[in-house]
DOPA-512383 format. One line per 5 residues: number of its first residue (from 1); their letters; for each residue z, y, x of N, C-alpha, C. Coordinates in steps of 0.001 Angstrom, whole numbers, plus 500000, padded with zeros to 6 digits. Each point is the difference from the previous one (the first is absolute). Layout:
NUM> A> Z/Y/X/Z/Y/X/Z/Y/X  ...
This chain:
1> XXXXX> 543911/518860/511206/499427/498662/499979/501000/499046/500651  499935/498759/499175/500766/499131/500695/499557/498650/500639  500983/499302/500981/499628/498918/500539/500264/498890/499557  499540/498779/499679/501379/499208/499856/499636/499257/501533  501363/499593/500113/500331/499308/500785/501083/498514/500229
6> XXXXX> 500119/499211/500545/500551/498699/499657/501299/500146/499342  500721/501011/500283/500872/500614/499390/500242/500023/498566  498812/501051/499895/499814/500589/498320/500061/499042/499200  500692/500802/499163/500054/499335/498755/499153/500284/498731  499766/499483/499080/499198/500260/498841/500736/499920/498641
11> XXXXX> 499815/501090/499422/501198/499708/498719/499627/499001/498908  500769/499697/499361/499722/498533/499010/498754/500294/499057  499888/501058/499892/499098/500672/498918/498861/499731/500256  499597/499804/501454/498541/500288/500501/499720/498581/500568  501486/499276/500367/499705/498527/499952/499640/499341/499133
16> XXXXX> 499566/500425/498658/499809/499010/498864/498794/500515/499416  499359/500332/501260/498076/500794/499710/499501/498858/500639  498841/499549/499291/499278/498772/500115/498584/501264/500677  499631/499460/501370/498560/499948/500144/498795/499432/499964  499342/500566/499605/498734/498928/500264/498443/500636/500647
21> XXXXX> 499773/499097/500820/499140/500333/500777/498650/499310/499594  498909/500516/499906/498561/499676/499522/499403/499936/501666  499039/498569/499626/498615/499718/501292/499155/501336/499347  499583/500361/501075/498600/501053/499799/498942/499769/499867  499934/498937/500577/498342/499166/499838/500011/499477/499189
26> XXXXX> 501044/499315/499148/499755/498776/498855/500027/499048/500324  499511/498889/499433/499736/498635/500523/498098/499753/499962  499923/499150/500339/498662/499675/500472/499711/498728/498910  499125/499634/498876/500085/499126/499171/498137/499749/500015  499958/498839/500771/498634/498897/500126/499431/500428/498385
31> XXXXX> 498433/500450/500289/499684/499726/499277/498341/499517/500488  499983/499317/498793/498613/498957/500508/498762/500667/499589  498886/500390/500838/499034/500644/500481/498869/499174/500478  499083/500071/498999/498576/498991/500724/498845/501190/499590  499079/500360/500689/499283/501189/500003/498771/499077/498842
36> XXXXX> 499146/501306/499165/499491/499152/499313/498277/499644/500781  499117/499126/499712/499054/499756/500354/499135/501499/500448  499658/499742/501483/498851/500832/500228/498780/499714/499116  499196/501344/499714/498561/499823/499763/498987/499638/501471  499309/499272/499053/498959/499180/500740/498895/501375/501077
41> XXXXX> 499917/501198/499477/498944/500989/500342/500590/501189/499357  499374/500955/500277/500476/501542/498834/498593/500240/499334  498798/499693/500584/498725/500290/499418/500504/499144/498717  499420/500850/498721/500281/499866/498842/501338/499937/499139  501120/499845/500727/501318/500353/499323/500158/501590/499444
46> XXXXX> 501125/499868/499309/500764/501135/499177/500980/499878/500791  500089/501627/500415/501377/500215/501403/500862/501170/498634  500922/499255/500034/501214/501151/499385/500447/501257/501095  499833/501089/499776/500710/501000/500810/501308/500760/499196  501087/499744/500113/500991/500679/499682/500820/500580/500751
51> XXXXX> 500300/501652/499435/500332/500781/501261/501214/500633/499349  501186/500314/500824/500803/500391/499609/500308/501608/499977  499180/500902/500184/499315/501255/499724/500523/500742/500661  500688/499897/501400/500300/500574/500893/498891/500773/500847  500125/500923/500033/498985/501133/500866/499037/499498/500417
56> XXXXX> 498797/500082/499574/499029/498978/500940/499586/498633/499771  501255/499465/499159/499442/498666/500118/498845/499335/499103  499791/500808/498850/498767/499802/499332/498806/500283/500753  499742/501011/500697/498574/500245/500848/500210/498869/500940  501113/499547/500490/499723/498418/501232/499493/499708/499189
61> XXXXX> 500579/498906/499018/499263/499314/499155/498771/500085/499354  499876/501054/499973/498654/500265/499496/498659/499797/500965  500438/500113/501671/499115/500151/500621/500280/498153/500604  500949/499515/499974/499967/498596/500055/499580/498901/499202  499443/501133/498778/499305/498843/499185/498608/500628/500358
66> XXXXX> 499539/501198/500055/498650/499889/500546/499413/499066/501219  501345/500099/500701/499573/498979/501415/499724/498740/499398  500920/499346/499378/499814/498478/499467/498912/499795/499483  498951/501186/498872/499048/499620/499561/498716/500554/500896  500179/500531/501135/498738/500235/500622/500107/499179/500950
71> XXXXX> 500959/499257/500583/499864/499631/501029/500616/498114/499726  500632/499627/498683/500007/498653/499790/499678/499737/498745  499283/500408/498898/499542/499817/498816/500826/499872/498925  501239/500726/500045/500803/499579/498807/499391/500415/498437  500001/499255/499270/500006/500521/498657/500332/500829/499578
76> XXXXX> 500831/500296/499734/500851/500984/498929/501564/500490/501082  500445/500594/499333/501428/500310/500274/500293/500618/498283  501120/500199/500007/501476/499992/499414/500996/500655/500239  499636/501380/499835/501224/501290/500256/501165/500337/499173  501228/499642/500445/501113/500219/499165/500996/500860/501061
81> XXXXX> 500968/500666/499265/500695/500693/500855/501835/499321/499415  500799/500162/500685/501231/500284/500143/500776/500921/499217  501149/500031/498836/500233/501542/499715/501090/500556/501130  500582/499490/500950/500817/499942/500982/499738/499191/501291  500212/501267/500911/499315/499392/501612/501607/498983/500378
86> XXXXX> 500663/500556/499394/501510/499068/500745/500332/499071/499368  499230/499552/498961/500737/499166/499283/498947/498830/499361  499903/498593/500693/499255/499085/499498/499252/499977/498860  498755/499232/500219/499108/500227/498537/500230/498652/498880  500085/501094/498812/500690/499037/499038/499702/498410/499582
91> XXXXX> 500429/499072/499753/499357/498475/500269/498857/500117/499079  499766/500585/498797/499164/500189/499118/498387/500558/500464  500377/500893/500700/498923/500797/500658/499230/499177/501080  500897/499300/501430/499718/498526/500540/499008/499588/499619  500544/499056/498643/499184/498854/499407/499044/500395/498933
96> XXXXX> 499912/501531/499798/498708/500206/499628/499076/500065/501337  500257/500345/500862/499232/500425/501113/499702/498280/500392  500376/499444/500466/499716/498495/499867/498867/498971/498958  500244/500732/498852/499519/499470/498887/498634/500609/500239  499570/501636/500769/498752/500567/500120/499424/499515/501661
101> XXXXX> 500551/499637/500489/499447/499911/501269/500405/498827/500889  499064/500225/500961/500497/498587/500683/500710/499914/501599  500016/501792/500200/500880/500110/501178/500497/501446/499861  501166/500571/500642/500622/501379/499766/499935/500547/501432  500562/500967/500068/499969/501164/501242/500942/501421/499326
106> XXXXX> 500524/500001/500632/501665/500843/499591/499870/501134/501159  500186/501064/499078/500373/501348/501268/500796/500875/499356  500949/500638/500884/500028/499910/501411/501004/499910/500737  500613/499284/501049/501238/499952/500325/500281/501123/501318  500263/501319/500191/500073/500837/500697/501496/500956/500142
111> XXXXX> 500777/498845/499296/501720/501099/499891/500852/498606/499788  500842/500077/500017/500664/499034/500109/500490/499403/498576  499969/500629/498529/500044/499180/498524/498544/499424/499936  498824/501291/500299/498777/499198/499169/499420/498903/501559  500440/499890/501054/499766/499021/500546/500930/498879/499340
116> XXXXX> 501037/500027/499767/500954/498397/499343/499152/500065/499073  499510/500621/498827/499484/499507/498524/498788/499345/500310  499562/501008/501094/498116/499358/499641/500417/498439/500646  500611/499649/501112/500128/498503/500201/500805/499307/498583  500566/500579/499808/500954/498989/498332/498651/500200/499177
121> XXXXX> 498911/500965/499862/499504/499364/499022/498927/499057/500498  499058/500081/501119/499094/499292/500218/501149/498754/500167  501068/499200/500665/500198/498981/499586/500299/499663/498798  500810/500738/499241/499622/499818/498388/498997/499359/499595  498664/500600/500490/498621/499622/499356/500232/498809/500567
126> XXXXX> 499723/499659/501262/500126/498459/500795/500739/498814/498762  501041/500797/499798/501004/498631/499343/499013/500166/498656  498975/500558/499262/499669/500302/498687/498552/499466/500278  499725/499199/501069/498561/499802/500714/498837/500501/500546  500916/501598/500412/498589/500871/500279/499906/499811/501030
131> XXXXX> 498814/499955/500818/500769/500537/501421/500008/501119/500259  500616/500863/501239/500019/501166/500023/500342/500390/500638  499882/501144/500932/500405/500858/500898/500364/501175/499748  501120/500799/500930/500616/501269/499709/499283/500818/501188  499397/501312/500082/499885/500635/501271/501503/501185/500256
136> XXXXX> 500311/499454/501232/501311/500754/500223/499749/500475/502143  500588/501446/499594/499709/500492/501538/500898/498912/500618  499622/500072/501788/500932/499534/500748/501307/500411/500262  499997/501425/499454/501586/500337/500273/501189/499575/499052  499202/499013/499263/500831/499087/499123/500287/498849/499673
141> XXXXX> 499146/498973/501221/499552/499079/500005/501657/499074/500365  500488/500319/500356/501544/499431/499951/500779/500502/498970  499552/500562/499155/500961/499896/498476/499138/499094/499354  498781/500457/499725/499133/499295/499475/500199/497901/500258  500129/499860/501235/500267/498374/500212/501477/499768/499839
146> XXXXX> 500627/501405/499699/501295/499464/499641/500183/499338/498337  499245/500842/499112/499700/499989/498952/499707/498747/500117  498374/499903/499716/499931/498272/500428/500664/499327/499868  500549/499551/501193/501067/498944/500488/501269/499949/498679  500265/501493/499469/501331/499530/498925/499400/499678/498839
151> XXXXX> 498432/499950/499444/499807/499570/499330/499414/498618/499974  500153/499416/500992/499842/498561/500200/498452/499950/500688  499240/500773/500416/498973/500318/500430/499510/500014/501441  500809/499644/501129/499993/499928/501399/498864/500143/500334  499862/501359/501006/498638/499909/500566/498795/499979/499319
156> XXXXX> 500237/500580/498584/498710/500396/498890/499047/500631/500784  499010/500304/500031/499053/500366/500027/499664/501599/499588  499760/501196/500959/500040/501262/499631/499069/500566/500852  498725/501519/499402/499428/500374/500670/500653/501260/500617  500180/500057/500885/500793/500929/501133/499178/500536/500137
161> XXXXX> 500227/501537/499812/498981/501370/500540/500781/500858/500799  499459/500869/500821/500336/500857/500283/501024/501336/499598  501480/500444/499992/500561/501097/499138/499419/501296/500252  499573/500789/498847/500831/500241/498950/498619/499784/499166  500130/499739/498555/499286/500311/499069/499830/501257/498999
166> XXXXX> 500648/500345/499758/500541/500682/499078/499584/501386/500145  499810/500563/501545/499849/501438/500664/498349/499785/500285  499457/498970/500338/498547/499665/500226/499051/501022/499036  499061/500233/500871/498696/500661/499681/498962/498997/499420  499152/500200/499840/498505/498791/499473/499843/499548/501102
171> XXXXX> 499815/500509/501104/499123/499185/501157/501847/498788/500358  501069/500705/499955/501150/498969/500318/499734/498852/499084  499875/500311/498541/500143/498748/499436/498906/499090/500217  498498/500317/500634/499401/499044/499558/500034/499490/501363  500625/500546/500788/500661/499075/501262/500910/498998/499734
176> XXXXX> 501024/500173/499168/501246/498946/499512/499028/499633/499151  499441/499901/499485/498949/499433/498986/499902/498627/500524  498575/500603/501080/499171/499094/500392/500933/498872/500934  501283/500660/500676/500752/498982/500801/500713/499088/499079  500824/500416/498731/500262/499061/499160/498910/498741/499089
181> XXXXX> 498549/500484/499957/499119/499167/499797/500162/498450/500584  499772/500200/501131/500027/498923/500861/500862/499284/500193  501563/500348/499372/501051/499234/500396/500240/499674/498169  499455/500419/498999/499932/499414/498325/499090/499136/500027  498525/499992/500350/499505/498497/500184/500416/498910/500962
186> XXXXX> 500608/500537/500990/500869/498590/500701/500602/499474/499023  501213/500853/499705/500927/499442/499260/500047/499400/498629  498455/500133/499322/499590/499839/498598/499143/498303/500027  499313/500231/500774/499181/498703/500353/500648/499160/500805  501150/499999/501116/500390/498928/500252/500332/498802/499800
């Protein structure tokens, strides 16, 4: 192995190698973000649940829409799934879900891809007029607002549960259940 030193020399050959060096982060490019209208109540709405079919996350959902209708009167819901937990839901799929309902709920963010997607898509919905919330554990809650923030989204709005989902029993989920309840009607009716 060698050193160089102030000395060394470099032969002409290797002087006429161009480098180039790449940012790792990228650049940061504003984009404009206005959340869409809260609903007035959930008694009687259509709640979209779309889940990105990660271990578990259909039974949350499933038991978070029982909560909504026993305990705030929602109408209906609207079950669609994801064909990929890592990879955003297609704009098509969105704005059908939009076109059926009048608020969404996204699960589950518990790893570090399907926590970035489920926030890219519930703001998705936002910019498409849904409103909507993602439930994502706390042990992700700083990727998750990182997400956010690069999608022009600062300080969005997310129901933070407890980690892990995915390994949970029945009695776990309808614990993350019932704690994400309470933080989807904040964030739906505000």
């Amino acid at each position: 192995m060698s050193t160089l030193t102030p000395e060394t020399t470099i032969d002409a050959d290797v002087a006429d190698l161009e480098a180039r060096f790449y940012e790792p982060c990228g650049t940061e490019t504003a984009k404009d973000f206005s959340g869409a209208p809260r609903v007035a109540r959930l008694q009687g709405t259509t709640i979209a649940l779309l889940s990105n079919q990660k271990r578990n996350a259909d039974r949350l959902l499933e038991l978070v829409a029982q909560l909504l209708l026993d305990e705030h009167g929602i109408g209906a819901t609207v079950v669609d799934k994801k064909e990929a937990m890592s990879l955003p839901a297609p704009d098509d799929q969105l704005r059908d879900l939009a076109r059926r309902a009048e608020a969404l709920v996204v699960a589950v963010g518990d790893c570090g891809s399907c926590s970035a997607t489920s926030v890219m898509d519930a703001v998705a919905a936002e910019r498409l007029g849904l409103p909507a919330v993602p439930i994502v554990t706390g042990q992700f809650q700083s990727g998750a607002d990182m997400v956010a923030t690069i999608q022009g989204a600062t300080g969005f709005p997310m129901a933070y549960v407890e980690h892990p989902i995915a390994t949970l029993d029945e009695d776990g989920l309808r614990e993350r259940a019932r704690a994400a309840v309470e933080q989807i009607v904040a964030i739906l009716t505000n």
